[in-house]
N, C-alpha and C positions, 0 to 999 in steps of 0.2 A: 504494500500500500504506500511504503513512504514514497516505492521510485518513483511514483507516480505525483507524488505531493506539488510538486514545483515545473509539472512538467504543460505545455502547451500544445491544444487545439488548436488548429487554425482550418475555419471553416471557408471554401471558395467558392464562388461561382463554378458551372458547371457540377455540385454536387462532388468535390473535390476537398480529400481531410490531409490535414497534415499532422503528424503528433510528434514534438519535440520531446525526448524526457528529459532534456540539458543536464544529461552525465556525460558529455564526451561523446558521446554515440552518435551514429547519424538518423536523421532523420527519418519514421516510417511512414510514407503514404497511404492513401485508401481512398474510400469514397464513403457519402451517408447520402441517408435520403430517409422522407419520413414514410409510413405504412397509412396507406389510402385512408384509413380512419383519423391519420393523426394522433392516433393513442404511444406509439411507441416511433423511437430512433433509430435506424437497422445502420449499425458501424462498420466498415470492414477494414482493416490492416493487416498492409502486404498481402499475404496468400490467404488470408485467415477467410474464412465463411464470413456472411455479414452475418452481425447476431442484434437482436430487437431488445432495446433498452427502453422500458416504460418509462415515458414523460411524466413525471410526479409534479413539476412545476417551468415552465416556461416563458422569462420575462427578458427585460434589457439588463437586468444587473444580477440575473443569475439563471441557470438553469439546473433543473436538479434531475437526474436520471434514477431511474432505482434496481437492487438489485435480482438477481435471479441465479441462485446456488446449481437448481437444475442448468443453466447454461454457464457456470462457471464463473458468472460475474459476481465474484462474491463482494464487492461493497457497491452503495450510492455513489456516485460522481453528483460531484459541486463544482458545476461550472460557471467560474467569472470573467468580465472583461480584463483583456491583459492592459495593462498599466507598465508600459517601457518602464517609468520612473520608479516605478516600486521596485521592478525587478531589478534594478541597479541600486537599493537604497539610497537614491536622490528624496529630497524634499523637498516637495511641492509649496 
């Protein structure tokens, strides 16, 4: 859970993901897209299957995914907007 603490989304146009986990590693691509109902996120990186993460909350300053043991995702993702400044310890 921690590699993941600090690590970034970056969602594109075209339905295009990118996930940083800024350890040194390079970069894994994917794509998302939402499920015709809008209920759920279907994520996929690199080769991986896309897998469907229930939308729990969806706004400008956060979004929350939840999770599902049967598909492996064993924690909630809390998703925020990335802040260059924070991520440098600058102050605003």
């Amino acid at each position: 859970m921690k590699r993941l603490q600090f690590a970034t989304f970056k969602f594109s146009n075209g339905n295009k993901l990118e996930l940083n986990i800024n350890d040194g590693t390079a970069p894994v691509f994917g794509t998302y897209k939402f499920t015709p109902d809008g209920n759920y996120l279907e994520i996929s990186l690199g080769s991986r299957a896309a897998l469907p993460h229930k939308i729990i909350s969806f706004g400008e300053e956060k979004i929350i995914l939840g999770d599902d043991v049967n598909l492996g995702l064993m924690y909630k993702k809390i998703l925020v907007p990335f802040d260059e400044a924070a991520s440098k310890g600058d102050k605003k």
